[in-house]
C-alpha positions in Angstrom: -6.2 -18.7 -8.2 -10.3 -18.9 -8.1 -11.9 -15.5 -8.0 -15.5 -15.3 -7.6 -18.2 -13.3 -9.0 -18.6 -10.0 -6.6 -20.7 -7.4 -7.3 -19.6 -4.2 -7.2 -20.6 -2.5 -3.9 -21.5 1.6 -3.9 -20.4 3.2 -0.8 -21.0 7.3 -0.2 -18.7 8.4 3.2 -16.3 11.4 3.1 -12.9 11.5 2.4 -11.6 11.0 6.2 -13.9 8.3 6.5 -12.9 6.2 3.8 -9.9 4.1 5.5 -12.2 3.3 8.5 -15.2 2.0 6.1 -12.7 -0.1 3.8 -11.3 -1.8 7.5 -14.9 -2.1 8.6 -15.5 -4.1 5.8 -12.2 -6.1 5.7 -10.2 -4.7 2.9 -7.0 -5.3 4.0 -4.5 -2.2 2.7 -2.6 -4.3 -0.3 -6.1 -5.0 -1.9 -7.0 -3.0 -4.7 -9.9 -0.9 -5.5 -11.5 1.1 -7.2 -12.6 5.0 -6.1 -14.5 7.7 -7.7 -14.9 11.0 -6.3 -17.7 13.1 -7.0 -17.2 16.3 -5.1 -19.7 18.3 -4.3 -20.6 21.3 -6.5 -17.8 24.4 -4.8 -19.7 27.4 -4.3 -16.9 28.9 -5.6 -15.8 27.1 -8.9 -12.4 26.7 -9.0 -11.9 26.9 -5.9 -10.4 23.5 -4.8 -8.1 23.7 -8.2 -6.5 27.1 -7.2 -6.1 26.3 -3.5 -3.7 23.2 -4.5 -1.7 25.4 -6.8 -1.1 27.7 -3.6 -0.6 25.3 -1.4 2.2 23.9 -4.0 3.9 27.1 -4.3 4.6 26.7 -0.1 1.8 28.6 1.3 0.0 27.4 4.7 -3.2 26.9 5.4 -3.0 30.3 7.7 -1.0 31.9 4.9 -3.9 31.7 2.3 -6.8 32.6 5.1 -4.4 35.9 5.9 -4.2 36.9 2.1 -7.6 36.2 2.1 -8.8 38.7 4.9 -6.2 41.1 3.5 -7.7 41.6 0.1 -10.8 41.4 1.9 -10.2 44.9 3.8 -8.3 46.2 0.7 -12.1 46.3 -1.3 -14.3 46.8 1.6 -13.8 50.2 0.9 -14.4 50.6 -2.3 -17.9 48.6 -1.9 -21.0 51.4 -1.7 
């Protein structure tokens, strides 16, 4: 095989996008590349990280926003 020199190309879309850009630019699915993610700084560190580890223990989406609001109303109280 010949390969040719190719510069590496830096591309910035979000994570839903990424599929559509790679086909835009004709990357078939069997090529390989490269990707780095660079999430945005979380306003809540650690946030992301915990989240998977809930998600892996079986709780939905709706699970974690009801825990959420319940702990919510179980400090509201106690804030003066």
């Amino acid at each position: 095989m010949i390969y040719m020199a190719v510069t590496p190309s830096v591309i910035e879309v979000t994570a839903g996008e990424i599929a559509a850009e790679l086909q835009r630019r004709g990357i078939s699915s069997d090529e390989r590349v490269t990707l780095t993610i660079e999430p945005e700084r979380e306003l809540i560190p650690g946030r992301r990280e915990t989240r998977t580890k809930v998600v892996a223990a079986g709780l939905s989406d709706a699970d974690i926003d009801r825990l959420i609001k319940q702990a919510q109303h179980e400090v509201e109280p106690r804030i003066v």
